[in-house]
PQR file of N, CA, C, O and H, with PARSE charges and radii, in Angstrom:
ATOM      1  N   UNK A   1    -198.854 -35.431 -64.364 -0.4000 1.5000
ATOM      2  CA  UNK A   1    -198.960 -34.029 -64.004 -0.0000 2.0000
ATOM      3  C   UNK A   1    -200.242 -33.418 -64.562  0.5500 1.7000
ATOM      4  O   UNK A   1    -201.091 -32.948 -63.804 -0.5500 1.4000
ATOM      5  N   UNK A   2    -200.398 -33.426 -66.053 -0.4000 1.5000
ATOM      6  CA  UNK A   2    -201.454 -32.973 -66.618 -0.0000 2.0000
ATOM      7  C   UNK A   2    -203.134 -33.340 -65.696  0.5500 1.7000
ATOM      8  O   UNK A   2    -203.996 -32.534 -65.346 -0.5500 1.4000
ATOM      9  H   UNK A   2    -199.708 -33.807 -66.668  0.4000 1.0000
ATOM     10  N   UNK A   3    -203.097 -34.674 -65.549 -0.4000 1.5000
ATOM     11  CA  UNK A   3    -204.307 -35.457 -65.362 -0.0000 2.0000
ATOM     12  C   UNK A   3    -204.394 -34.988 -63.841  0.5500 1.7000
ATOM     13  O   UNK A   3    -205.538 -34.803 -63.425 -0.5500 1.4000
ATOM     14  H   UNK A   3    -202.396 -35.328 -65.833  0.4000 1.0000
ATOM     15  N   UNK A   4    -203.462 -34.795 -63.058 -0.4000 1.5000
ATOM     16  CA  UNK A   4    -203.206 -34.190 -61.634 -0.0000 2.0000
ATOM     17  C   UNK A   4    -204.021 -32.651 -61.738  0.5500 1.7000
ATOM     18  O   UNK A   4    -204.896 -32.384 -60.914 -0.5500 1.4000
ATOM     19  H   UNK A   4    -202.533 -34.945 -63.396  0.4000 1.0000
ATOM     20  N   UNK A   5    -203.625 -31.630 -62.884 -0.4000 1.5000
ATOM     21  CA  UNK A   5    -204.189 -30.818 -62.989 -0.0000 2.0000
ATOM     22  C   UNK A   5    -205.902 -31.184 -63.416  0.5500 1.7000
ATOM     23  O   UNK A   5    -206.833 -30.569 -62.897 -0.5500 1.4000
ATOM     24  H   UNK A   5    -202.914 -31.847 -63.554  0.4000 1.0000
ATOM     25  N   UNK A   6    -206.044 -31.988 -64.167 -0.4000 1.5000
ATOM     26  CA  UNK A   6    -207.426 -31.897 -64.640 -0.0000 2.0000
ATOM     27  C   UNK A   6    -208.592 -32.313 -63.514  0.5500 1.7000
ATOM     28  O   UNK A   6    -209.660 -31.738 -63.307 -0.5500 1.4000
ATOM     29  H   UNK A   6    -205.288 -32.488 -64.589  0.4000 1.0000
ATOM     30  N   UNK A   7    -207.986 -33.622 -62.784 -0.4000 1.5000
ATOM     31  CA  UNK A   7    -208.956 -33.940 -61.367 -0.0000 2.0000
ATOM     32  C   UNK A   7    -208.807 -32.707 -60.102  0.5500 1.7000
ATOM     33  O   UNK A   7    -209.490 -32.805 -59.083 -0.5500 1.4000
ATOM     34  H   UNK A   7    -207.118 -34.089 -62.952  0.4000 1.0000
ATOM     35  N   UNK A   8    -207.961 -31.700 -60.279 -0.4000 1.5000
ATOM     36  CA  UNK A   8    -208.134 -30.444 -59.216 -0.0000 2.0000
ATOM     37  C   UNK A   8    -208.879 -29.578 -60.036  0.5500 1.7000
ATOM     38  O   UNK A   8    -209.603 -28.824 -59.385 -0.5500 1.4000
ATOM     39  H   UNK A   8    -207.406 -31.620 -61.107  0.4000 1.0000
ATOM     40  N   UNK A   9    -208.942 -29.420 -61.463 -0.4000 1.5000
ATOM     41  CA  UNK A   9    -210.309 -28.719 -61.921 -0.0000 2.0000
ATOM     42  C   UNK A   9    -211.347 -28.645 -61.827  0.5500 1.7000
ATOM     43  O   UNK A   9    -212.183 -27.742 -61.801 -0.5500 1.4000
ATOM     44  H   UNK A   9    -208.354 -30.032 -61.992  0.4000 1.0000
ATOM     45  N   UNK A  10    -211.314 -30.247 -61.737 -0.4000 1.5000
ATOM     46  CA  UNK A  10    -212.993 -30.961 -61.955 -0.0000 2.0000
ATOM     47  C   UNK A  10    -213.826 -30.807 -60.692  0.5500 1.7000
ATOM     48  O   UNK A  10    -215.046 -30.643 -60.683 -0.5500 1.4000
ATOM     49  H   UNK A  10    -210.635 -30.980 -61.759  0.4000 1.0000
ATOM     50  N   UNK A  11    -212.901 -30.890 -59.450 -0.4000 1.5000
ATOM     51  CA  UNK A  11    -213.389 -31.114 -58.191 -0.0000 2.0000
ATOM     52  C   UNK A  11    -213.142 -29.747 -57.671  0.5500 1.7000
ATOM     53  O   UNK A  11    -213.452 -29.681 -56.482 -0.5500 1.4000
ATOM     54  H   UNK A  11    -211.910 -31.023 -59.457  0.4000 1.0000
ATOM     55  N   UNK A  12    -212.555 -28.301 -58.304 -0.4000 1.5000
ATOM     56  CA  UNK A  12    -212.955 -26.883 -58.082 -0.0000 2.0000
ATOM     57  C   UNK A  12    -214.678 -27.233 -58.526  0.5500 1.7000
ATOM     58  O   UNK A  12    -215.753 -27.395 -57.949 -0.5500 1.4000
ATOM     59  H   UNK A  12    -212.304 -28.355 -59.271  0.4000 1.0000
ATOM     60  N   UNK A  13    -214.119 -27.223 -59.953 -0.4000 1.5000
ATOM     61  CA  UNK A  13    -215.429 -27.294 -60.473 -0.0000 2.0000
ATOM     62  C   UNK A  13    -216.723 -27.792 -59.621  0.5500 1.7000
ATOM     63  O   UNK A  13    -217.792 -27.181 -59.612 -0.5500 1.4000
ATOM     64  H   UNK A  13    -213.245 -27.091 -60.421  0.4000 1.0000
ATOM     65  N   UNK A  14    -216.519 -28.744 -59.055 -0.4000 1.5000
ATOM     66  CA  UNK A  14    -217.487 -29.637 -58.624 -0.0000 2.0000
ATOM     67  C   UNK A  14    -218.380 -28.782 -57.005  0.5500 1.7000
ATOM     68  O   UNK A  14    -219.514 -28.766 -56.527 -0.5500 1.4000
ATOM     69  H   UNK A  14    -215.651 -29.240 -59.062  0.4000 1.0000
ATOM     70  N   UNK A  15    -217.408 -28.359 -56.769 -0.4000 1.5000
ATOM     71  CA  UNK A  15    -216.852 -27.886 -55.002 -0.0000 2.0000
ATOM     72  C   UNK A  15    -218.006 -26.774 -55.073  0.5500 1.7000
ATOM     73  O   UNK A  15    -218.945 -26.678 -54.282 -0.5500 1.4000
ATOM     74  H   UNK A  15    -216.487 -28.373 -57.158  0.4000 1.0000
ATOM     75  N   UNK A  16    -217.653 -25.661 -56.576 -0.4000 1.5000
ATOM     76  CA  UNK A  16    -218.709 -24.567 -56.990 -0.0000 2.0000
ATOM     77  C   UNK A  16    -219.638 -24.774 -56.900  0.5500 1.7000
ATOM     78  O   UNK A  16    -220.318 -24.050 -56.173 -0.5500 1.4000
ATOM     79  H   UNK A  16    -216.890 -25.740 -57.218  0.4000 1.0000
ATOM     80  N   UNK A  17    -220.134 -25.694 -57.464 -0.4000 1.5000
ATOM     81  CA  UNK A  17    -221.495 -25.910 -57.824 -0.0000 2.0000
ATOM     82  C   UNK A  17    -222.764 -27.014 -57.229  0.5500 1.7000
ATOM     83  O   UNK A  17    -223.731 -27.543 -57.777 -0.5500 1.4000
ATOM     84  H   UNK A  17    -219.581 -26.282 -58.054  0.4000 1.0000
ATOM     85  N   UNK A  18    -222.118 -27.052 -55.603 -0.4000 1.5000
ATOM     86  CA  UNK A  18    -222.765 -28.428 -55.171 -0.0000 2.0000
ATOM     87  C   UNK A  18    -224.116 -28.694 -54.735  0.5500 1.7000
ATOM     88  O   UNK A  18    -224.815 -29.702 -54.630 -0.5500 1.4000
ATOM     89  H   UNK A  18    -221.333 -26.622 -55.157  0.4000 1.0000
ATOM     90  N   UNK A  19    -224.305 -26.988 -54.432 -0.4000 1.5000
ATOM     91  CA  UNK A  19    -225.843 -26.377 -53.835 -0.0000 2.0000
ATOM     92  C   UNK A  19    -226.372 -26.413 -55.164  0.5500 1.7000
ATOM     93  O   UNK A  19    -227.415 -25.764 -55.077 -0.5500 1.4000
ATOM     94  H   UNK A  19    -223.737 -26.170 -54.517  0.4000 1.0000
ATOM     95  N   UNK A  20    -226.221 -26.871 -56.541 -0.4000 1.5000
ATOM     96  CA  UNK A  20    -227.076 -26.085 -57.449 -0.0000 2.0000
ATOM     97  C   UNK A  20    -227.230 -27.902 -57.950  0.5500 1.7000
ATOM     98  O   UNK A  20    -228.079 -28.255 -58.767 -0.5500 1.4000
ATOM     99  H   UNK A  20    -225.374 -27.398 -56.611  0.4000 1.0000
ATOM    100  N   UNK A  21    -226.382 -28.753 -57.376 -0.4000 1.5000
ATOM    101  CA  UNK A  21    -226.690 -30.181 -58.010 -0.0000 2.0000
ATOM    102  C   UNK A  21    -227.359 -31.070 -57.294  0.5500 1.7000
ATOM    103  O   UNK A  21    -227.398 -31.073 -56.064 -0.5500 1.4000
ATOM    104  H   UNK A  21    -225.692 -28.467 -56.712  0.4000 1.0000
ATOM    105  N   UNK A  22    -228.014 -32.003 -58.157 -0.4000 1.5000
ATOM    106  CA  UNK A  22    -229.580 -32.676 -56.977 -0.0000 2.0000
ATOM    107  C   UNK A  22    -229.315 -34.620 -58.168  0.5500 1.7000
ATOM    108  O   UNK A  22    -228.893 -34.947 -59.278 -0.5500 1.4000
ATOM    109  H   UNK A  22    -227.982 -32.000 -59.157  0.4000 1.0000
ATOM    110  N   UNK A  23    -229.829 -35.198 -57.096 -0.4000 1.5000
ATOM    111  CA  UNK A  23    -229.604 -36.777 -57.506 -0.0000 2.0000
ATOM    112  C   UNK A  23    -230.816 -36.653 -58.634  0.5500 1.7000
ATOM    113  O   UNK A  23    -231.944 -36.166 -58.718 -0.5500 1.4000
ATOM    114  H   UNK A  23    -230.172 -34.932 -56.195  0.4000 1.0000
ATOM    115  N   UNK A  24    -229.664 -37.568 -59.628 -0.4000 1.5000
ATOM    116  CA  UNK A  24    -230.731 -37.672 -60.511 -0.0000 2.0000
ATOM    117  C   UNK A  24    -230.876 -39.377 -60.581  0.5500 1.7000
ATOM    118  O   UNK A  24    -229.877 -40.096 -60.579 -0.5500 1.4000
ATOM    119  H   UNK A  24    -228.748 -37.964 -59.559  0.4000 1.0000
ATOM    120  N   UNK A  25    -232.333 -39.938 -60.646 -0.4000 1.5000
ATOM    121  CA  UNK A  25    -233.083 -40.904 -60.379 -0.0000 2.0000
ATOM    122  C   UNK A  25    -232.905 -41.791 -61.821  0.5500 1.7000
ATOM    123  O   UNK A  25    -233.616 -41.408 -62.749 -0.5500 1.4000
ATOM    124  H   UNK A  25    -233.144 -39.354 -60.648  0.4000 1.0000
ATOM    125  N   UNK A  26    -232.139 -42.777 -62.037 -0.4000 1.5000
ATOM    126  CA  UNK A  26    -232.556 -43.507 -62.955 -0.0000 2.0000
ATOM    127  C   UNK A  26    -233.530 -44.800 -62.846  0.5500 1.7000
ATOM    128  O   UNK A  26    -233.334 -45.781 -62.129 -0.5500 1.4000
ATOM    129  H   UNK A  26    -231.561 -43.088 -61.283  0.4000 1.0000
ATOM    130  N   UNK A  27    -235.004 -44.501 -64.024 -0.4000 1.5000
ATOM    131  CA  UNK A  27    -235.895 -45.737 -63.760 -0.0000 2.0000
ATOM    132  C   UNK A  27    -235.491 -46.544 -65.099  0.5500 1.7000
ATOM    133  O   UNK A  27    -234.742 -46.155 -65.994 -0.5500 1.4000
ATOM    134  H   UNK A  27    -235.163 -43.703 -64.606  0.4000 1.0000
ATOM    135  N   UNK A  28    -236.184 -47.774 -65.003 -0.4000 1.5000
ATOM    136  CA  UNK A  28    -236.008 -48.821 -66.035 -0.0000 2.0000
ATOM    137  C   UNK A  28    -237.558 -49.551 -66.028  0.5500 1.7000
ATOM    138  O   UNK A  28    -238.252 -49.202 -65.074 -0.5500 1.4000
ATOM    139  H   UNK A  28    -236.793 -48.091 -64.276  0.4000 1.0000
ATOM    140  N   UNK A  29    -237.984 -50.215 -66.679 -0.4000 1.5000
ATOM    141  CA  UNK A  29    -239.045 -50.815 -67.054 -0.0000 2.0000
ATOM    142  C   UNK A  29    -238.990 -51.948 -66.445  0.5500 1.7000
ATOM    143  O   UNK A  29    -237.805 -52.279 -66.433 -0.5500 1.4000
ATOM    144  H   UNK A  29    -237.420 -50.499 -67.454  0.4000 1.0000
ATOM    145  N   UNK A  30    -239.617 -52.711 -65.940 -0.4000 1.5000
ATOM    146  CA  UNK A  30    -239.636 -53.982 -65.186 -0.0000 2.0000
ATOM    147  C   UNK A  30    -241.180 -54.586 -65.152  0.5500 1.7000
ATOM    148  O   UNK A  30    -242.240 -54.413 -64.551 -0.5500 1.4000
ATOM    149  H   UNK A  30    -240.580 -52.441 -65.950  0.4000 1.0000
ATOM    150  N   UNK A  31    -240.706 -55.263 -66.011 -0.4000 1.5000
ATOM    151  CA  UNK A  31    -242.365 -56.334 -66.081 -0.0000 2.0000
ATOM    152  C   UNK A  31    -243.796 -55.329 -65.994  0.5500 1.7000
ATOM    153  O   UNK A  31    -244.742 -55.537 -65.235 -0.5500 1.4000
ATOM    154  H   UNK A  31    -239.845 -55.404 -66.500  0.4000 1.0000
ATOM    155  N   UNK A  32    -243.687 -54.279 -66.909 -0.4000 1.5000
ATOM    156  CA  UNK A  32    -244.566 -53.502 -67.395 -0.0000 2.0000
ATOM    157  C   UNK A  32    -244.932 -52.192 -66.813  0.5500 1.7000
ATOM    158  O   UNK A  32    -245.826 -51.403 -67.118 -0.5500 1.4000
ATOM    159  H   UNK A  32    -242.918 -54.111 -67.526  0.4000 1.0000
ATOM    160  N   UNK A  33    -243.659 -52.144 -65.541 -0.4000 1.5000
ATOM    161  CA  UNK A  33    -243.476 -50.746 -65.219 -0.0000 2.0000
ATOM    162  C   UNK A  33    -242.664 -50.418 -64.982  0.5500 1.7000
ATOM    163  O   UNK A  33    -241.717 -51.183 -64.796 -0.5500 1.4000
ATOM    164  H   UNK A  33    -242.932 -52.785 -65.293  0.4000 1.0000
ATOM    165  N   UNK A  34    -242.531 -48.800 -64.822 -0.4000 1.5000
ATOM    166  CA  UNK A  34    -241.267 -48.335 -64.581 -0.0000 2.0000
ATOM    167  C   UNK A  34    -240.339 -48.001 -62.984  0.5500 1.7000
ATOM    168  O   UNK A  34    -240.871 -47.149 -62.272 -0.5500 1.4000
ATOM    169  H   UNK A  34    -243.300 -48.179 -64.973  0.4000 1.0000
ATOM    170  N   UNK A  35    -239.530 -48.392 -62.656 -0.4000 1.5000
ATOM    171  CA  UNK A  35    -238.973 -48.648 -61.469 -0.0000 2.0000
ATOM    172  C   UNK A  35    -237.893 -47.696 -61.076  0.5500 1.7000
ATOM    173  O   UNK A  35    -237.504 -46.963 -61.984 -0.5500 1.4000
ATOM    174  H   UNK A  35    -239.098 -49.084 -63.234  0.4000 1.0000
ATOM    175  N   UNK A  36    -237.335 -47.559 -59.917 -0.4000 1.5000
ATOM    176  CA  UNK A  36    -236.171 -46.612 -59.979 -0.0000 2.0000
ATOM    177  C   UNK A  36    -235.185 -47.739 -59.521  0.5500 1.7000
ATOM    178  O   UNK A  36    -235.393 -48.616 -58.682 -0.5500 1.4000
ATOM    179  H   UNK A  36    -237.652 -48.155 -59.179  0.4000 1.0000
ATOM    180  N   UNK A  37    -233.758 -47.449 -60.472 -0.4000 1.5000
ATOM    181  CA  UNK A  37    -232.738 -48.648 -60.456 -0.0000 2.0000
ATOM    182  C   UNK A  37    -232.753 -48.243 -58.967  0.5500 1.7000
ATOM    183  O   UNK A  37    -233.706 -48.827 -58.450 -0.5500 1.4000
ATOM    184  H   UNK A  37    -233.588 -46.737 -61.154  0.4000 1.0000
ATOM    185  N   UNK A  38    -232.057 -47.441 -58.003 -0.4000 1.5000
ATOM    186  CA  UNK A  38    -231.890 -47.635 -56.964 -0.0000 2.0000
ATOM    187  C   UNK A  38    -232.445 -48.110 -55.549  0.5500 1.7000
ATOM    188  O   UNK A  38    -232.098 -48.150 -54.368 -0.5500 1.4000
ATOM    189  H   UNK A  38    -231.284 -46.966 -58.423  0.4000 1.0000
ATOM    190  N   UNK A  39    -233.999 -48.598 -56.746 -0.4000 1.5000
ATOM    191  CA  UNK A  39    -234.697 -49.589 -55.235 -0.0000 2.0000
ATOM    192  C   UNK A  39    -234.058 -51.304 -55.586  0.5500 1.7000
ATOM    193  O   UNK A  39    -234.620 -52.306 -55.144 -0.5500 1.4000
ATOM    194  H   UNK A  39    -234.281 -48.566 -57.705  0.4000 1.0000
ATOM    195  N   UNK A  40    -232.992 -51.339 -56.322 -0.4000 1.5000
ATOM    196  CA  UNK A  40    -233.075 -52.876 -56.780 -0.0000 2.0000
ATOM    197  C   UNK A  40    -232.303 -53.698 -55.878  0.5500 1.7000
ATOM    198  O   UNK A  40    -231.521 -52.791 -55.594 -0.5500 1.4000
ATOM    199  H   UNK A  40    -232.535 -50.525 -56.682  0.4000 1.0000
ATOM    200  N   UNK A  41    -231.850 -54.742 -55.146 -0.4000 1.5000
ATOM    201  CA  UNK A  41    -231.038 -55.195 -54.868 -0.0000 2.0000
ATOM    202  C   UNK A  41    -229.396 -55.195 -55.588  0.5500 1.7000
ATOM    203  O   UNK A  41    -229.083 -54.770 -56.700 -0.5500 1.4000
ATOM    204  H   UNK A  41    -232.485 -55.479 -55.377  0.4000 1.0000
ATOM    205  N   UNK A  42    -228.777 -55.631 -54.856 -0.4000 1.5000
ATOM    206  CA  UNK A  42    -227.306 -55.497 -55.078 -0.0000 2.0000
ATOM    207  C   UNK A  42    -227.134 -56.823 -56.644  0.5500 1.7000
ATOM    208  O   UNK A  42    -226.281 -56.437 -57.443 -0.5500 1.4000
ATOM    209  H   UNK A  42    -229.031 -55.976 -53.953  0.4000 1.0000
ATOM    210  N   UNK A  43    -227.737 -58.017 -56.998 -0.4000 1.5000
ATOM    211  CA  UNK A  43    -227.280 -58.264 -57.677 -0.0000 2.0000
ATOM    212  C   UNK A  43    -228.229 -58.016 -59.243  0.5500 1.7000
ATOM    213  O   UNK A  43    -227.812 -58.207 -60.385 -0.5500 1.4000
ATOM    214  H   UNK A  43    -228.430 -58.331 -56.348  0.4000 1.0000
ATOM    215  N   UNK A  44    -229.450 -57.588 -58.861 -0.4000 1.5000
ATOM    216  CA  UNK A  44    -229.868 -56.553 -59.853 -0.0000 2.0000
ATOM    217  C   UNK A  44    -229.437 -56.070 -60.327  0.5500 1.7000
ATOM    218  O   UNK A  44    -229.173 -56.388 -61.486 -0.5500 1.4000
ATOM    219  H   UNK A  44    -229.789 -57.432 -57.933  0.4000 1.0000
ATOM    220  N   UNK A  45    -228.880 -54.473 -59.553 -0.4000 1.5000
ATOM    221  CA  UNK A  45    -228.221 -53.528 -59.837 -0.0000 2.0000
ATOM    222  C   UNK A  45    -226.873 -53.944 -61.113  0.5500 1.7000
ATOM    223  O   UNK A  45    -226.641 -53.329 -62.154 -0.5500 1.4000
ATOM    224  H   UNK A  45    -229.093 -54.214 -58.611  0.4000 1.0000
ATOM    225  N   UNK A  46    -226.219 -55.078 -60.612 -0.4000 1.5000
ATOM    226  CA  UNK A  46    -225.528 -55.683 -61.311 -0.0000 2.0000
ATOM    227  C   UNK A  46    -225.438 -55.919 -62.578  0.5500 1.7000
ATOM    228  O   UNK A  46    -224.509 -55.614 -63.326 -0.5500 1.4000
ATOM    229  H   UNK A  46    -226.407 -55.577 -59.766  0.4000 1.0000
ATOM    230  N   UNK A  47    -226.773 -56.672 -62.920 -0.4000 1.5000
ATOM    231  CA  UNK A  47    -226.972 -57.247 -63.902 -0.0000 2.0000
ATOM    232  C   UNK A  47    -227.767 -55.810 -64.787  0.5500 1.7000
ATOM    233  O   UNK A  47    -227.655 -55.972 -66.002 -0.5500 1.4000
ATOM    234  H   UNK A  47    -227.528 -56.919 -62.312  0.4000 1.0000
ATOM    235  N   UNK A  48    -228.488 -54.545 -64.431 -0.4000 1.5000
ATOM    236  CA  UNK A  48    -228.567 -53.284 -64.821 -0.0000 2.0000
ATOM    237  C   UNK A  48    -227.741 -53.304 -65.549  0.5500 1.7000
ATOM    238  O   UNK A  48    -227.964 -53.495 -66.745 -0.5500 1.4000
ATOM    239  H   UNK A  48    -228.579 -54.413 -63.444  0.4000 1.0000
ATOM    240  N   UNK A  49    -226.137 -53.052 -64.912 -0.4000 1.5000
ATOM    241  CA  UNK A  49    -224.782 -52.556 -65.150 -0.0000 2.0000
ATOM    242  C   UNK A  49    -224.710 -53.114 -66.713  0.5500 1.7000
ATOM    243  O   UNK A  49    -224.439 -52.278 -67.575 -0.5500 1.4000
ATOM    244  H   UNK A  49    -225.955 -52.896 -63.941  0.4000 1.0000
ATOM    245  N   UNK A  50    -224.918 -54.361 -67.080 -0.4000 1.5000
ATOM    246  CA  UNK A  50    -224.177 -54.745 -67.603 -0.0000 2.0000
ATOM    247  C   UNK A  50    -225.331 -55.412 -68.924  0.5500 1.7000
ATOM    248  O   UNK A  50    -225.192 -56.504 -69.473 -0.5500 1.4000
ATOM    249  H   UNK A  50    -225.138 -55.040 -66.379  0.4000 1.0000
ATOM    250  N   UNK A  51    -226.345 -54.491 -69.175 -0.4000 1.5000
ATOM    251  CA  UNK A  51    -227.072 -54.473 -69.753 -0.0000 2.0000
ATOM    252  C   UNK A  51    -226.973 -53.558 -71.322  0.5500 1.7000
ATOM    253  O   UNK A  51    -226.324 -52.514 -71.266 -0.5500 1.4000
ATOM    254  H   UNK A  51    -226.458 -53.603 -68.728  0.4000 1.0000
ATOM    255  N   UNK A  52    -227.536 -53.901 -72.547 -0.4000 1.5000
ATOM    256  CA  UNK A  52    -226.992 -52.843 -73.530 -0.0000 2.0000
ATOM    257  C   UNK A  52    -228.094 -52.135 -73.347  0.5500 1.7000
ATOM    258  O   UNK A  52    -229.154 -52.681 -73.043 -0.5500 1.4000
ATOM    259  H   UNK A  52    -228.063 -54.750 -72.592  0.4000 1.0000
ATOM    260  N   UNK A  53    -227.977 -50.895 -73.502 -0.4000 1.5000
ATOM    261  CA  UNK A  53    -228.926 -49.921 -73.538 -0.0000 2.0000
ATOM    262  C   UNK A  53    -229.089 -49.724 -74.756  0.5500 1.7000
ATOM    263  O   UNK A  53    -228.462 -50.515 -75.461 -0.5500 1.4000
ATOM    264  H   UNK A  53    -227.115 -50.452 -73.749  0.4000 1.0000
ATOM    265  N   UNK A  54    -229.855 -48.767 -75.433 -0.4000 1.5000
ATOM    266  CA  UNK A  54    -230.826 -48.690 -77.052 -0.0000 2.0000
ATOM    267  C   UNK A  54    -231.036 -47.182 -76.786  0.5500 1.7000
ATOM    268  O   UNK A  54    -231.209 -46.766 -75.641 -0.5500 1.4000
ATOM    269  H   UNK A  54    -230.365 -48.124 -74.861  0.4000 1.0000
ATOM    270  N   UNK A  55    -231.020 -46.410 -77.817 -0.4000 1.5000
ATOM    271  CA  UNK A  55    -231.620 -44.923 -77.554 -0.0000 2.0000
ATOM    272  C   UNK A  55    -232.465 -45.001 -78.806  0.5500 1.7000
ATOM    273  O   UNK A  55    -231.780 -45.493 -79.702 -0.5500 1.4000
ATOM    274  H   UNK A  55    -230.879 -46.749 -78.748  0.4000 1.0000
ATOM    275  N   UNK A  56    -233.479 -44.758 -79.147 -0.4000 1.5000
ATOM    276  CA  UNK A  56    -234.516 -44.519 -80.485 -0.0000 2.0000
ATOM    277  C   UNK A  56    -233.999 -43.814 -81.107  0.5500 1.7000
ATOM    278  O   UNK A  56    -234.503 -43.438 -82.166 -0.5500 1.4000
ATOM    279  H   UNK A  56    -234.036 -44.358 -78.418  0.4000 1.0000
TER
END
């Protein structure tokens, strides 16, 4: 019930605000430059996924 309520919040929520939200582009570094994951192939993308990330 609860979690029923929280995904009809989220997606009010979401519904509000759809004109004000824009794709955001993730790049990654690839052999000395930077790339956008979503030009990669499907088993790229994959292996992205399942990569550890590092924050400084």
């Amino acid at each position: 019930m609860q979690t029923e309520i929280k995904e009809l919040q989220t997606e009010n929520l979401l519904s509000q605000h759809k004109d004000k939200r824009t794709k955001c582009l993730v790049y990654t570094r690839v052999m000395g430059y930077h790339r956008p994951v979503e030009s990669f192939n499907i088993g790229k993308k994959g292996e992205h996924k399942q990569r550890t990330h590092f924050k400084e």
